[in-house]
C-alpha positions in Angstrom: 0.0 0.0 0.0 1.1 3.4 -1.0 1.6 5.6 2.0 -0.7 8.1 3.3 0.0 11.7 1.1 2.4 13.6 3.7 3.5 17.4 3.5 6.0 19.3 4.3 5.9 20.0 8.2 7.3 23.4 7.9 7.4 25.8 4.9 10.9 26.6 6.0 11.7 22.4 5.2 10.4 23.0 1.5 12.4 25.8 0.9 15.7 24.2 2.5 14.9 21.1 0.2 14.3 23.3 -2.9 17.4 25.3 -2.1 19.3 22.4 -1.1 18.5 20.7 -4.5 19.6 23.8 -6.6 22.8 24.1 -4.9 24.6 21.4 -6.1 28.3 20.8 -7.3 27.6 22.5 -10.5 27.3 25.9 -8.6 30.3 25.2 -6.9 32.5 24.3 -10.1 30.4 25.4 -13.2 29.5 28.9 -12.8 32.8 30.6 -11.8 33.8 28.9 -15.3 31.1 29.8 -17.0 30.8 33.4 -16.1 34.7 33.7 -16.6 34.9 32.1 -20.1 31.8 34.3 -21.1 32.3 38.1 -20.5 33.2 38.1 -16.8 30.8 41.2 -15.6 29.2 41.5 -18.2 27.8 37.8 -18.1 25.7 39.1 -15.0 23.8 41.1 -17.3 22.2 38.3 -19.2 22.3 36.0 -16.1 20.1 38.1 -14.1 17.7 38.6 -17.4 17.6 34.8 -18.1 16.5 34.8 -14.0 13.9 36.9 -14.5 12.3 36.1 -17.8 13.3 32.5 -17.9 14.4 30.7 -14.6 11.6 32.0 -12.3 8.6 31.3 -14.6 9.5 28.2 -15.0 10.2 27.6 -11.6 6.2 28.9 -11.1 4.8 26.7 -13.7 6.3 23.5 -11.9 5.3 24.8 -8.4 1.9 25.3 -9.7 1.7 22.0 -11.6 2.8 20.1 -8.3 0.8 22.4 -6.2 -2.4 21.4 -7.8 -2.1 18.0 -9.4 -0.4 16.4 -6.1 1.7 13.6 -8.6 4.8 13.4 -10.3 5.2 14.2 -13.7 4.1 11.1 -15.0 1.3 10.9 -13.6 0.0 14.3 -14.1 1.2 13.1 -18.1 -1.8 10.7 -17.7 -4.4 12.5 -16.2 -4.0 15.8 -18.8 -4.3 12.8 -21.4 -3.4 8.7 -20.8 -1.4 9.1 -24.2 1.1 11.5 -22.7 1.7 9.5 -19.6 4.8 8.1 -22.2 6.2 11.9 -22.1 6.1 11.9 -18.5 8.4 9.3 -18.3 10.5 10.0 -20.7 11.0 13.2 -19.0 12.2 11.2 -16.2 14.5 8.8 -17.9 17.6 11.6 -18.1 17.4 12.6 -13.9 17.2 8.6 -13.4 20.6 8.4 -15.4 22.3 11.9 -14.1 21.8 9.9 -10.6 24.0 7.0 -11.6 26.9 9.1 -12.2 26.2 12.1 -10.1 26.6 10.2 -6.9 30.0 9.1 -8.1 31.3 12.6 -8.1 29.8 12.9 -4.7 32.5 9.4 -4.1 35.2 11.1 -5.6 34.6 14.1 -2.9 34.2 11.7 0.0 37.5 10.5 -0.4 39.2 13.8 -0.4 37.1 15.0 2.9 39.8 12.8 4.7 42.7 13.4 2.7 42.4 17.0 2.9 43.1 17.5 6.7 46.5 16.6 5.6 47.0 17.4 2.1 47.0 13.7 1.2 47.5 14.1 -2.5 50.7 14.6 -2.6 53.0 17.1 -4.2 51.3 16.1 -7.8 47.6 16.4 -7.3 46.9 15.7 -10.6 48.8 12.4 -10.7 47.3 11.1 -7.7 43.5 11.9 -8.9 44.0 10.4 -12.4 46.0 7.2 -11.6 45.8 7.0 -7.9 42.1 7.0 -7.2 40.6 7.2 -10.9 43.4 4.4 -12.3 42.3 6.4 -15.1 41.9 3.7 -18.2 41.1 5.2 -22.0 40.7 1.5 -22.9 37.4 0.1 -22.8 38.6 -3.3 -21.4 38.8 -1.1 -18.1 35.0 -1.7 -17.4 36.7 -5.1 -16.1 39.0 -3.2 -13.9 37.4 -1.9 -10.3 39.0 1.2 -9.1 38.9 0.0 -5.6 38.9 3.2 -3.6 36.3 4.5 -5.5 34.0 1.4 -4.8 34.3 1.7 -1.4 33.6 5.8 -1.3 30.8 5.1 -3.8 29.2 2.1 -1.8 29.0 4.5 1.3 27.2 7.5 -0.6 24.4 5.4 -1.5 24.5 4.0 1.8 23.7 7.6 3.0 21.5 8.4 0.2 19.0 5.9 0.8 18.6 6.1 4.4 18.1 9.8 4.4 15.9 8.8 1.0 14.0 5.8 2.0 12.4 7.6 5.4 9.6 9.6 5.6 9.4 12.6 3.8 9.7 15.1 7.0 12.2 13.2 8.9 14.4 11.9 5.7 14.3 14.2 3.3 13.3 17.2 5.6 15.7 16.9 8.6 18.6 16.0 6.2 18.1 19.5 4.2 17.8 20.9 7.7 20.9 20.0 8.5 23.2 19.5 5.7 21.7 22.9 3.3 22.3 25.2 7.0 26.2 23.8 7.0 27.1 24.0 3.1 25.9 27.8 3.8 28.3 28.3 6.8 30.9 26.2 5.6 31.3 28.3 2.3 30.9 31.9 4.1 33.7 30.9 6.1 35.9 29.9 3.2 35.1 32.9 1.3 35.8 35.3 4.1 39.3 32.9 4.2 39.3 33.6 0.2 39.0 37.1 0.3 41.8 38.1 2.5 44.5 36.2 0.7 47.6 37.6 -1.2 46.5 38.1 -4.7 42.7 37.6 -4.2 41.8 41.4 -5.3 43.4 40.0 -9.0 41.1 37.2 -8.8 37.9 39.6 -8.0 39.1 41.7 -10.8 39.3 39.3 -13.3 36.4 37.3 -12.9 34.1 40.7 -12.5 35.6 42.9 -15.0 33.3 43.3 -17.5 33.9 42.5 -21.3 31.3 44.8 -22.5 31.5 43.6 -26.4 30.4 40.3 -25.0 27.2 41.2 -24.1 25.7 41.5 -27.5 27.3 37.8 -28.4 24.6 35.8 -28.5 26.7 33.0 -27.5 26.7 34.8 -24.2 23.4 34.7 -24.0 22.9 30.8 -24.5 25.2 30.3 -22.0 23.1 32.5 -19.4 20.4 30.6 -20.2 22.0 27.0 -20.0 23.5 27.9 -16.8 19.8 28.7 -15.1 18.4 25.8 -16.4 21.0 24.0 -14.8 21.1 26.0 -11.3 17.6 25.8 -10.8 17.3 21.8 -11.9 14.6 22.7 -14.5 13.9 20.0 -16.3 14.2 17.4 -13.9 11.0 17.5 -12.3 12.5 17.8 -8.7 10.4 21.3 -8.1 7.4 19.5 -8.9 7.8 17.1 -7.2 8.8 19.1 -3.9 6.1 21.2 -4.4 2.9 18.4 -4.4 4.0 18.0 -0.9 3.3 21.3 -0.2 0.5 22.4 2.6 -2.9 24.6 1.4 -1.7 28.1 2.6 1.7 28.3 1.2 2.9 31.3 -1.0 4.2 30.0 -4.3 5.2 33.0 -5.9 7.2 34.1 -2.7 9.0 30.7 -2.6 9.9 30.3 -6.0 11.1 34.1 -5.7 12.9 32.8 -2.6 14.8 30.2 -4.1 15.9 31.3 -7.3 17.7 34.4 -5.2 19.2 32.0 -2.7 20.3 30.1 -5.3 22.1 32.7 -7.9 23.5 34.5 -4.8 25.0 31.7 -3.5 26.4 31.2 -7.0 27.9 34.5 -7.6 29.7 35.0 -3.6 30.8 31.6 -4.0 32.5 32.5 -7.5 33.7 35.1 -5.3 35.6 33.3 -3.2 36.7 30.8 -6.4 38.4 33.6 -8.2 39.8 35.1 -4.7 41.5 31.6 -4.0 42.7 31.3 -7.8 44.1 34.9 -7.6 46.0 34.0 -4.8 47.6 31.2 -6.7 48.6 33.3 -9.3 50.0 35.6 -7.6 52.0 33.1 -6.0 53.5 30.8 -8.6 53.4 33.6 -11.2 51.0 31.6 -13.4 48.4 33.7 -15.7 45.0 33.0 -14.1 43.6 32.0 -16.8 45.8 29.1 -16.8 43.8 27.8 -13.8 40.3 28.6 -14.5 38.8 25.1 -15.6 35.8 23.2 -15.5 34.5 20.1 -13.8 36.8 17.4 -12.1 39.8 19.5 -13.3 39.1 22.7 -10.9 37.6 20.6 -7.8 39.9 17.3 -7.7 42.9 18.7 -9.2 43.6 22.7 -9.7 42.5 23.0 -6.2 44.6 20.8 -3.9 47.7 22.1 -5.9 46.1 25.9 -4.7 45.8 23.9 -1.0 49.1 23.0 -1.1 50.7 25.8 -1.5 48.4 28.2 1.0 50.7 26.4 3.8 48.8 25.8 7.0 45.7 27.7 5.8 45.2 24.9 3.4 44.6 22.4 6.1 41.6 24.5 7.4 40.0 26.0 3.8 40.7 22.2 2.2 38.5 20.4 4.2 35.7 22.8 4.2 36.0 23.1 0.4 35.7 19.5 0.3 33.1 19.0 2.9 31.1 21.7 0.6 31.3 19.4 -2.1 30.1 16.6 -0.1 26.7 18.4 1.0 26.0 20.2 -1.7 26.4 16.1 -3.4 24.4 14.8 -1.2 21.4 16.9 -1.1 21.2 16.9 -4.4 21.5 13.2 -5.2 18.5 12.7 -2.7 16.5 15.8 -4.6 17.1 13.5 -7.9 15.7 10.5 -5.8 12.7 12.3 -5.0 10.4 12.3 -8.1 11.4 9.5 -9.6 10.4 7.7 -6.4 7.0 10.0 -6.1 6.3 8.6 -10.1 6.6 4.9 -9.1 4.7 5.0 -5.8 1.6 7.1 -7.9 1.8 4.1 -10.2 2.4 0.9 -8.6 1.1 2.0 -5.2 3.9 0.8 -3.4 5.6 2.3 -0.2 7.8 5.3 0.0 10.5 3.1 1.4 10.1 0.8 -1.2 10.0 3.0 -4.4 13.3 4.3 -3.3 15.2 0.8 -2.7 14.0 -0.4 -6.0 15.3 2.9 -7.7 18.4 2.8 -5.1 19.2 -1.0 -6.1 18.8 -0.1 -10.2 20.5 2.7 -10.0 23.4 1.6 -7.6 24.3 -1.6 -10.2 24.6 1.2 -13.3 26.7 3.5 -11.4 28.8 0.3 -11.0 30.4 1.4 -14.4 32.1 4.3 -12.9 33.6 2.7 -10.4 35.8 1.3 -13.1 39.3 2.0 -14.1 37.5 3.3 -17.3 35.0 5.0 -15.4 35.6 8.3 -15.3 35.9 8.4 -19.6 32.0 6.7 -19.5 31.3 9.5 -17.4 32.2 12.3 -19.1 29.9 10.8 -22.0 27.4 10.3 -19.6 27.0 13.7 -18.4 27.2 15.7 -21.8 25.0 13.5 -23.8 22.1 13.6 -21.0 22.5 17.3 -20.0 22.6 18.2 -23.9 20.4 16.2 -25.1 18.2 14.9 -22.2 17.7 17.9 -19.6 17.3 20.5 -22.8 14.8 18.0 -24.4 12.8 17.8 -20.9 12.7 21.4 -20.4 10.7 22.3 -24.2 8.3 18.8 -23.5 7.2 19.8 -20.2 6.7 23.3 -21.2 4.7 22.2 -23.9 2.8 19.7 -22.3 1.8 22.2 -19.2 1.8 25.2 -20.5 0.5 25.0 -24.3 -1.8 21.2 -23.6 -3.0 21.4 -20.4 -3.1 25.4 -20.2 -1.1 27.7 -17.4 -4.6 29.6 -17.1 -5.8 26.6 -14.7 -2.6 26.9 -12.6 -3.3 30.4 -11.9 -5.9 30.3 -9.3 -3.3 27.6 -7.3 -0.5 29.8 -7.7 -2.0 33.1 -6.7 -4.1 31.8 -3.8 -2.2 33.1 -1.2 0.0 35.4 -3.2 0.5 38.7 -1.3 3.0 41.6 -3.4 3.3 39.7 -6.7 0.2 37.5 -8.4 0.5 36.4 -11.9 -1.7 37.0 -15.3 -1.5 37.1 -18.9 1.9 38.6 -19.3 3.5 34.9 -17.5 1.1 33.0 -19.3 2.4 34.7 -23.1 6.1 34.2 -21.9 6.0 30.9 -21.2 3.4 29.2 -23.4 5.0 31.3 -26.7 8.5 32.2 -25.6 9.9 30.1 -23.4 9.4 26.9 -25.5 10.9 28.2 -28.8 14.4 29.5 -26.4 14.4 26.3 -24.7 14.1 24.4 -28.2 16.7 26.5 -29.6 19.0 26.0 -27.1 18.8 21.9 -27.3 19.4 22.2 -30.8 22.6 24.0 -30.6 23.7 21.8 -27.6 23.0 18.9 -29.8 24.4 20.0 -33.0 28.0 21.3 -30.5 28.0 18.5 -27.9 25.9 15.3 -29.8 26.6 14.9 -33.2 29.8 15.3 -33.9 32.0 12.8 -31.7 34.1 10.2 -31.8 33.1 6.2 -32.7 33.2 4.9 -29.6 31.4 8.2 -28.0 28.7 7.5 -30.3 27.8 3.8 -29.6 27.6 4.9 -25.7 25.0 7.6 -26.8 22.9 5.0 -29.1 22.6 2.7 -26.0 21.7 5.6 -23.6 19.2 6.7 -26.2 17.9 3.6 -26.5 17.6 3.5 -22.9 16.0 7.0 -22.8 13.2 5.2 -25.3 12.7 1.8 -24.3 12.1 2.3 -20.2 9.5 4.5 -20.5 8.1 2.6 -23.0 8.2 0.0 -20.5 6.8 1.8 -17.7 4.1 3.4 -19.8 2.3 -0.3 -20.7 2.8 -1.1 -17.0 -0.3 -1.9 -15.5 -1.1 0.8 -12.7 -1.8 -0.9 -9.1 -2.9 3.1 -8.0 -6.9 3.0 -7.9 -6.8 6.5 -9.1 -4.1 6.6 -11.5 
């Protein structure tokens, strides 16, 4: 039997969940990089636009859909048609594989929590990530090869992930935001305040907010504004919705979608702060241009960093392991975010347990992320991520826009979403941007992703993006003919 339909005990728990599952790793990592490579300064300018007229309106249109259908997105497929219960799935089939990898990275991190407190790395950094703990393998035939240490580290995150996961939504889910979302906060003020005061860090500030006003009319720029709130905020992954049918009668959805989307940019931009302060320092140091150390992913957390720790003296020993325990929350909360609707999908289906939803998703996903904790992991991975962020997540975003917005119709969300809305309630002017707008950006922008990231790759890149396609097709498919158990499904 399908557990009773909880909600959140406190508005204050949805809105550490919600922030909790947009501050991820990505934040961390993928912004400072992103703003840096695209106009430094200037990149605010279309960053705080694609906020405004793209990231928050979304962010309403899943609040309200969750708000008022109760489901997850495959279920509210069903009941705007049964024939679109297939696109409700499919929507689903890219966060389900982004969690096979994503708690990896969270492994990765867990390693270097303990190895940070005294700078266990080594005097090569780079060295020890790639063939130390990776045992980094560009030959297939390393699928055959475990890479021990992260095993271990990997079998422990899911450990945590399903028991926080697996428990009622208020004491699981709830108490763990409570907690963890409260210390990634503190832990990165105080390593920004560290940042800040360093040798060099006034170079860093400079460079990274320096505007390159010619930028702004690139519309390159722009595209990658627009990426990087879609990928802040999660859109496209359902986990808003689903956070938000938990929500109690009397809650003010435009407030906390305002709420979060501030918390959530602000967070990015004074941690980039403290990024650029710490990378400035470097430079300074070893006389190395600083755009030499700016990088992206793995390169900047696992590698360009403990070199930076090693070299700060004893203040490494007290920023490193904050930096890394960072990383570990920020992982943490949102793996379980990921968790959360796919788990909401199959208990509105199969009428099953919230405990048992979650094992069964824990179990499948746990023997795919298997693959990473190869020797020839870490090269599946990297296929893994672009192919289902560029083509997946971009996909998701234009369907469930569609599907909501131009099928179903925003103008019955409306009287959920302004019910209790107090300074801002929304009309016409929301309904126009994201029924006409919104879609045709959103479609744009997979198209270019696709055509830059997809397309053009190498052999063996390609047959791993066949099979994940085929994956992305075939298990909804699946779950679609599935007979429902749910009376009212």
């Amino acid at each position: 039997m399908t557990d009773e339909k909880v909600k959140w005990n406190s508005n204050l728990s949805f809105l550490l969940a919600m922030i909790g599952s947009a501050v991820g790793l990505g934040n961390i990592w993928r912004f400072p990089y992103v703003a840096y490579t695209n106009g430094g300064g200037a990149f605010l300018i279309p960053y705080i636009l694609s906020i405004i007229f793209l990231g928050i309106p979304l962010l309403f249109v899943e609040y309200g859909a969750g708000y008022k259908f109760k489901s997850g997105i495959s279920k509210i497929a069903h009941k705007i048609n049964s024939k679109y219960e297939y696109i409700g799935w499919f929507i689903q089939a890219s966060p389900f594989l982004i969690l096979t990898y994503y708690v990896v990275v969270v492994a990765w991190d867990l390693i270097y929590v303990p190895l940070s407190f005294f700078k266990g790395w080594g005097p090569k950094p780079e060295e020890f990530f790639t063939n130390t703990i990776l045992q980094n393998s560009a030959d297939p035939s390393g699928l055959f090869s475990i890479a021990i240490y992260v095993l271990i580290a990997l079998i422990i995150v899911w450990a945590i992930v399903w028991f926080i996961s697996h428990r009622n939504l208020n004491d699981g889910v709830g108490k763990a935001n409570r907690i963890l979302t409260p210390l990634l906060f503190i832990c990165m003020i105080i390593i920004v305040a560290f940042a800040v005061t360093l040798p060099g860090a006034s170079l860093g500030l400079t460079t990274l907010f320096t505007p390159d006003w010619n930028s702004v009319l690139n519309p390159n720029i722009w595209v990658a504004a627009f990426g990087q709130i879609l990928f802040s905020l999660s859109i496209g992954m359902t986990i808003t919705l689903a956070y938000a049918s938990y929500l109690p009668d009397e809650t003010n959805i435009p407030r906390s979608a305002l709420t979060v989307a501030i918390a959530n940019s602000s967070f990015e931009v004074f941690t980039a702060a403290g990024v650029f302060s710490i990378l400035g320092f470097m430079s300074t140091t070893n006389n190395i241009p600083i755009g030499e150390l700016v990088s992206q992913g793995t390169g900047l957390a696992f590698v360009a960093f403990p070199e930076i720790f090693n070299v700060m003296g004893t203040l490494g020993y007290v920023i490193g392991p904050l930096f890394f325990l960072c990383l570990l929350f920020a992982g943490i909360t949102s793996n379980i975010s990921i968790i959360e609707p796919l788990a909401l999908s199959v208990q509105d289906k199969f009428n099953i347990s919230r405990s048992r939803a979650v094992s069964i998703i824990s179990i499948v996903a746990f023997v795919i992320s298997l693959l990473f904790a190869t020797t020839y992991g870490s090269t599946l991975l990297g296929v893994f991520d672009t192919f289902v962020n560029q083509f997946g997540l971009l996909l998701n975003v234009t369907l469930q826009t569609i599907l909501i917005a131009v099928i179903y119709g925003l103008d019955k969300l409306l009287p959920g979403i302004n019910k209790n809305a107090t300074f801002l309630k929304l009309g016409k002017k929301w309904i126009l941007l994201v029924t006409y707008i919104i879609p045709v950006i959103s479609f744009i922008l997979w198209i270019q992703a696709v055509f830059t990231n997809v397309i053009f790759v190498d052999s063996a890149t390609m047959i791993v993006e066949f099979i994940l396609l085929m994956i992305m097709l075939i298990l909804p498919y699946i779950l679609t003919r599935a007979t429902p158990k749910s009376g009212d499904y």
